[in-house]
N, C-alpha and C positions, 0 to 999 in steps of 0.2 A: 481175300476179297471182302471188302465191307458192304455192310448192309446199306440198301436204299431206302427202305422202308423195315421198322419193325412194329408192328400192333401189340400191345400190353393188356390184356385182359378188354378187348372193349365188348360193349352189351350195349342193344338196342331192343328194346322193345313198344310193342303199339297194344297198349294195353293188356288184356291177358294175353296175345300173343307174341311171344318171345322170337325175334328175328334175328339177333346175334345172341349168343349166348359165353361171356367170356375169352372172347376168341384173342389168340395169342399166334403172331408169326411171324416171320421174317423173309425177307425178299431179297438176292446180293445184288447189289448192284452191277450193271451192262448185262444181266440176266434175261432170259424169256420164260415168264414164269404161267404156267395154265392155272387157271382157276378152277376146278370143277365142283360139281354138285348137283343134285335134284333141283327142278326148279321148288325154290323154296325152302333152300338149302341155306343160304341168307348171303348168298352173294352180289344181287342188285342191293342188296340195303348195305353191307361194304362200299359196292365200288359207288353207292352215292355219298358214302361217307368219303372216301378219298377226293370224290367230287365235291363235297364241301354241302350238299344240298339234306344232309341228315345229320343233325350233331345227334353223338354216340352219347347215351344215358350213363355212361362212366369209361372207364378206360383212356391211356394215353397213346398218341402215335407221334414215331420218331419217323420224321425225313431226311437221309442222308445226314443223319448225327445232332440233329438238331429236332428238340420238343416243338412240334408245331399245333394250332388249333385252327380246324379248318374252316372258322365262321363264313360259309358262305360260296359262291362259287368261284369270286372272284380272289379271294383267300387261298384257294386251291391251286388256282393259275398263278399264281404269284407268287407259290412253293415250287413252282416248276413242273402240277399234274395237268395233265389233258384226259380228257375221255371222248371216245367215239362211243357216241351211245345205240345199242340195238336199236330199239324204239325210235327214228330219227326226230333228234327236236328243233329241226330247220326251220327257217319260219315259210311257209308255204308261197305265202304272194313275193317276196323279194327274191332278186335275182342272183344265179350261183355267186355271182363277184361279192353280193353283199354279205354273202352268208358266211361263203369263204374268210373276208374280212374283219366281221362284225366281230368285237368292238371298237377296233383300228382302225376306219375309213379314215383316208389321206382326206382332211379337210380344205376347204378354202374359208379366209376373215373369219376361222375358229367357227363357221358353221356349215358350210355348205359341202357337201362330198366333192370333192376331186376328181372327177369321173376320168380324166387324164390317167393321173398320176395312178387310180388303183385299177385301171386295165391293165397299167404297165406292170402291177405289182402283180395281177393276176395274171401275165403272161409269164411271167418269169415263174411263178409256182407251177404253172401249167407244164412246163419243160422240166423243173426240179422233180417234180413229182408223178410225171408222165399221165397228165389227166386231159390233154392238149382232145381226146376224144368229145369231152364236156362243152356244150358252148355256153361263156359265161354270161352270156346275154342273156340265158332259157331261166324262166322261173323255176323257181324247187319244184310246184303243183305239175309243171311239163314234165319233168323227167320220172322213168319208172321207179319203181323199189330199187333194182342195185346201182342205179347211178346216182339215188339220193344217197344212198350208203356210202357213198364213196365219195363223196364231195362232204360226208360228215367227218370220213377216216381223215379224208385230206385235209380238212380245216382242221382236224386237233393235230395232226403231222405239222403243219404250217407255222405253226407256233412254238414249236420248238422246246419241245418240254424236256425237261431231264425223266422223268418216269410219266409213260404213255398207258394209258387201258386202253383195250381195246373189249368193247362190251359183243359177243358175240357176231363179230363183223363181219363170218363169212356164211350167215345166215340170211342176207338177204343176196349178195354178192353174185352175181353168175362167173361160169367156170374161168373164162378168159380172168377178172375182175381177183377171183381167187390166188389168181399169179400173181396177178398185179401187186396184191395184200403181200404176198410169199415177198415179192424183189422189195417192196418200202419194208417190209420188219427187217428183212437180211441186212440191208441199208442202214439202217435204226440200230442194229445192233454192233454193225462195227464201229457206227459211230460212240458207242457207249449210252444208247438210253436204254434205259432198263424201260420194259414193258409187261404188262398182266394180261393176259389173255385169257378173256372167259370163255368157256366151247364149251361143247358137249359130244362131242367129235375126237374121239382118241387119233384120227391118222394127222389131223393136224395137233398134236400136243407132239407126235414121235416127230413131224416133217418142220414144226417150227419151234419147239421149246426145247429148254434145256434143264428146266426140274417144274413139278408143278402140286399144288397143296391143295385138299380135298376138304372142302366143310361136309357137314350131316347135320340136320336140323339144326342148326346157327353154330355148330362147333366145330373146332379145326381139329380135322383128327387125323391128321398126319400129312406131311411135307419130302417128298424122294422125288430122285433126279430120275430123268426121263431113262426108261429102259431099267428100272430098279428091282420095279417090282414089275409081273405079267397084269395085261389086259384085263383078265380075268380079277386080280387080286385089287385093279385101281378100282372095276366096276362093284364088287364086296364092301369096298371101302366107302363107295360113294351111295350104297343102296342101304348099307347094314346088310347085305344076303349075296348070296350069288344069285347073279343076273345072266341068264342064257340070250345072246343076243337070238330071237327066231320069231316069227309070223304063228298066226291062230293056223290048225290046221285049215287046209282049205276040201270045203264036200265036194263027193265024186259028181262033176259035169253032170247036167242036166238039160243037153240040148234037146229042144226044141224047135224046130226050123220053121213049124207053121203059128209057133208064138207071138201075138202082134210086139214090137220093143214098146218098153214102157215112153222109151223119148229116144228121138228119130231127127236129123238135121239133115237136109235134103238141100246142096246145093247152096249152103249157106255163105252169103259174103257179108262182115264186118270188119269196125278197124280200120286200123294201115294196111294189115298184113293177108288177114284170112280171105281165100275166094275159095268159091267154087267145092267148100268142105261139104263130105256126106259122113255121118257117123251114125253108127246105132248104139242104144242100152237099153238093155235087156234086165228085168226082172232076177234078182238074186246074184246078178255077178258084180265085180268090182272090176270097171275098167279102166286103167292107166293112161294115163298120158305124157309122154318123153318128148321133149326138145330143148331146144337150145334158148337163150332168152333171145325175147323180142321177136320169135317165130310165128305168133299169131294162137300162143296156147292160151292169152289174156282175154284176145277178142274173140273168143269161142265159146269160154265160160262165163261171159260176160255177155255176149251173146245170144246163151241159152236163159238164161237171169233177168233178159230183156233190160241188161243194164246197157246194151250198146245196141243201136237202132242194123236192123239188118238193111242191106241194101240189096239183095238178092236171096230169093232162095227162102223155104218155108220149114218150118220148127212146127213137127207132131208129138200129141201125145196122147198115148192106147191108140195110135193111128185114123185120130184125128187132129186134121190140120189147128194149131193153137197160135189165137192173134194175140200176142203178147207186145203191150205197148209200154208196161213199163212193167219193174220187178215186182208190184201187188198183184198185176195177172199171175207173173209166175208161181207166185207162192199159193195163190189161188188153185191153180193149174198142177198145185202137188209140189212142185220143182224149190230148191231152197241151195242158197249159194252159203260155203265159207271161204270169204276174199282173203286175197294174196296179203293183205297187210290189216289184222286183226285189229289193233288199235283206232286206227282211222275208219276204215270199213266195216269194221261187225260189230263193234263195241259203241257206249256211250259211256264213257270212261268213269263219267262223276254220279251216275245214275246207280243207283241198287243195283245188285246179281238180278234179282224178282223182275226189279222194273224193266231192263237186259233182256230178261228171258220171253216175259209175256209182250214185249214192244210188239211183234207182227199180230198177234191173235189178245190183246188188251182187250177187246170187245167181248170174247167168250167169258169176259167174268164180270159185266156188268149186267144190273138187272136196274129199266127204268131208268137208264142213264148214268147209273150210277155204281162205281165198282164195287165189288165185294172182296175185299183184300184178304180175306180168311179162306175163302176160295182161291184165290190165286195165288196164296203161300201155299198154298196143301199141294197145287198141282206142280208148282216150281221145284219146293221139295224131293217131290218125289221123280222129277225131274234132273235135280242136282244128285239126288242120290245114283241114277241110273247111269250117270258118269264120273260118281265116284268124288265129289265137289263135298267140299265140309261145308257143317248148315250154315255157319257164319257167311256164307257167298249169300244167304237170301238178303242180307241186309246191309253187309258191307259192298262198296264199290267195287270194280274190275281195275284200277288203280292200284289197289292196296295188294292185287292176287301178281303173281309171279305169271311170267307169259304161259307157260302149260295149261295154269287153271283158267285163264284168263279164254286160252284154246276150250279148254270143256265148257266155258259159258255161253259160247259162239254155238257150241253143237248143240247145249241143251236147247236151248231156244230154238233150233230148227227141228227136233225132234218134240217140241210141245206143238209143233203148229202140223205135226201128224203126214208129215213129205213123202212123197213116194221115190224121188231123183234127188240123190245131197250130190252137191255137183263140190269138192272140194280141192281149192288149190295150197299145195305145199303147207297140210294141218300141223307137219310137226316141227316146221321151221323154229330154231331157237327153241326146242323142247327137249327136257331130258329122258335119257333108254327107259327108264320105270313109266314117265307119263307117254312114249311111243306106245307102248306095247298095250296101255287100257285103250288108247284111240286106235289103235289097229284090230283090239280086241270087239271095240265099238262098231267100228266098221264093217267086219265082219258079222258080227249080228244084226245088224241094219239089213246088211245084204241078204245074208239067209232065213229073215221074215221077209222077203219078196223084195225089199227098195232096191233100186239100181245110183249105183256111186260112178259118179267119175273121176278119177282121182289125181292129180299131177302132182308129181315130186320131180325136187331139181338131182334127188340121189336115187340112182337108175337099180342100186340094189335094193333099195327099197320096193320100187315098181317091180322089181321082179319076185320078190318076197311075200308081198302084198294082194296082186293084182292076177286073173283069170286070163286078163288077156291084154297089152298095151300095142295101143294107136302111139304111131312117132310121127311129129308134125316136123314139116321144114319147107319154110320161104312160105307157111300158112297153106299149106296142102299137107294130108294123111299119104305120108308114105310108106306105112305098113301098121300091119293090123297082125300082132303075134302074140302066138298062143300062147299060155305060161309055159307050157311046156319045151317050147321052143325056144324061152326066150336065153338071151346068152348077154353079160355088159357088154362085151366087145359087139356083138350083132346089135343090139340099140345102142349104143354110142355111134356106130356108122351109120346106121339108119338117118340119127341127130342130125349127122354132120353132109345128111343127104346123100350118102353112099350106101346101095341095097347089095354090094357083091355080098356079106356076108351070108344072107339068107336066099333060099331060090323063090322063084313066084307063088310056090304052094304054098310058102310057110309064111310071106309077107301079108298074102289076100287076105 
């Protein structure tokens, strides 16, 4: 089998810091090949080389036998790569058909779009590639995280590349969506494109790949075929150490029953989806949240963030009633969100780490109107440090950091402004096992100085790992409330899927 791609010594660096470091490999061709590594491992600065959008400070890359040089993005596409990128970079106000399209719109007199001709083009990809779910009329801004995901997978399937990346795709993806991905690669591959899959997820390298190469701080340290080496020896490989997949212990209960919850949802309706929800949190514990997408877990957390207007029903906090009209009350009111899509929602991407961190509470460090930037590096610092963030985050952007760190700048910022409720959805989407385990480590200490966590993850072993006790929503109602002790994946997967035979009424209440 010949090679589709091989790399020759390439090296990228962003001044002293080194992001590729010589890195040499080979890809076979009709192959599915995993990518792994730490975030920050130097695999976005790869696949944006392959993507044309980082020229490599030395080194050569061969594409299917031929010396290529990827000036550009369009350069890239033109050697026959695509990339679906984790981070979606759709353009928000234009519609799925144009995004789908873009840069091919079917013209009219060489200027005007063909709105004809590229529905027609967009029906026919809708059936090829089973997205007929999508309607192409809906702006990108209308649809959630994994139907953007997927109309980005789609547009780089669409085009018909001989070698496909797929950058972390099934990281925003919900479960149905995740098949979806499974039937287009199986597809992909008979057809002979070679594909790179970046994860961070071993069941999808064993369920979709057939060998896969491991960077460690920008260097490739070794390349075996799926099932070569044990789980255990890929995670060595990919940490430098052995990595025990496991949770912070969790302390023995501490119920209270005449304890006021630190925040209390009574009856709350927002959204499409939520009515009529009642939830408690409690001081010191970490409580889960399972369902399925589009169940009403967004307009809940979003909800309590006062980022989505209630239309029934009253939000306490220490058990009094809290009028929260927009998310400065909440943050006011103690309560602090980290949104489902980090980049757009928690970040200001081009902004300092510092400037990131102090955005909600910037006013604690002015005096006279006027900031004191010596004060507000000292407290951001020590801030970055207590999540483990190197000091270069005080000054460099959230751009330049790899999604994991980019996750800890979101948290620090919510821990300078002193929360007593981190309400967080899905923290370690797109993060790797070394960066889970400090934010789980984090969480847990959050909780056991007093704050109460809400926590949602779309991986139910997680919430059972993780979490004291998980609420499962469906059709936007709490259809059980289970104790860790109780909890089973099969009994929250039925719950998900609005089936409670698994558990009796004791163990759901």
């Amino acid at each position: 089998m010949s090679d589709a791609l091989r790399l020759t010594g390439v090296s990228k660096s962003y001044g002293p810091t080194v992001a590729l470091s010589d890195t040499s490999l080979c890809i076979a061709e009709g192959s599915v090949q995993a990518l792994l590594g730490e975030n920050g491992a130097g695999k976005s600065t790869l696949v944006k080389i392959l993507s044309g959008l980082v020229k490599p400070d030395r080194g050569s890359i061969t594409l299917f036998g031929r010396s290529v040089e990827l000036a550009g993005r369009a350069a890239s596409s033109a050697a026959g790569i695509e990339t679906a990128f984790q981070e979606v970079p759709l353009v928000p106000d234009l519609s799925v058909t144009d995004n789908l399209l873009m840069p091919d719109l079917p013209l009219r007199l060489g200027m005007f779009v063909n709105r004809r001709a590229a529905a027609e083009r967009v029906r026919a990809l809708q059936a090829d590639l089973e997205i007929a779910d999508i309607d192409p009329r809906a702006l990108i801004s209308e649809l959630n995280l994994s139907q953007r995901q997927k109309v980005e997978i789609a547009r780089a399937i669409a085009r018909r590349p001989r070698l496909l990346i797929l950058d972390e795709p099934t990281a925003a993806l919900s479960r149905a969506d995740v098949d979806w991905l499974a039937r287009r690669i199986a597809t992909l591959r008979a057809e002979g494109t070679t594909i790179i899959l970046v994860t961070h997820r071993m069941s999808e390298v064993h369920d979709l790949c057939s060998a896969m190469s491991i960077l460690r701080n920008g260097t490739h340290v070794g390349s075996f075929r799926v099932g070569e080496i044990s789980d255990e020896e890929v995670f060595r490989h990919i940490m430098g150490r052995s990595v025990e997949v496991s949770f912070p212990p969790r302390p023995a209960p501490k119920a209270d029953p005449s304890a006021t919850p630190l925040l209390e949802a009574v009856s709350i309706s927002a959204g499409r989806k939520m009515r009529g929800l009642s939830m408690t949190l409690n001081g010191g514990e970490i409580v889960g949240v399972a369902s399925l997408q589009g169940m009403g877990q967004l307009d809940l957390f979003n909800a309590l963030f006062a980022a989505e207007r209630l239309r029934a029903g009253k939000i306490l906090v220490d058990g009094k009633e809290a009028h929260l009209g927009a998310p400065a009350d909440a943050i006011a009111a103690g309560i602090a969100l980290v949104p489902e899509d980090r980049k757009i929602q928690g970040l200001a991407l081009n902004r300092s780490g510092t400037e990131n961190a102090t955005l909600p509470i910037v006013s604690d460090f002015a005096a006279f109107g006027m900031l004191r930037p010596e004060r507000e590096r000292r407290a951001v610092d020590r801030a970055f440090a207590s999540v483990s963030l190197h000091p270069r985050a005080l000054y460099q952007t959230p751009a330049e950091f790899s999604g994991g760190n980019q996750q800890k700048i979101v948290l620090a910022k919510w821990l300078m402004t002193q929360c007593r409720c981190l309400l967080v959805f899905d923290p370690t989407r797109g993060v790797d096992i070394g960066t889970k385990h400090e934010i789980y480590a984090l969480l847990r200490g959050f909780a056991e100085a007093g704050g109460g966590i809400l926590f949602h993850s779309t991986e139910i072993s997680e919430l059972i790992g993780l979490c004291d006790r998980i609420l499962t929503i469906y059709e936007g109602r709490i259809v059980g409330n289970v104790s860790h002790a109780d909890a089973t994946e099969d009994g929250i997967g039925a719950l998900m899927m609005g089936a409670s035979s698994r558990y009796d009424e004791a163990v759901i209440a």
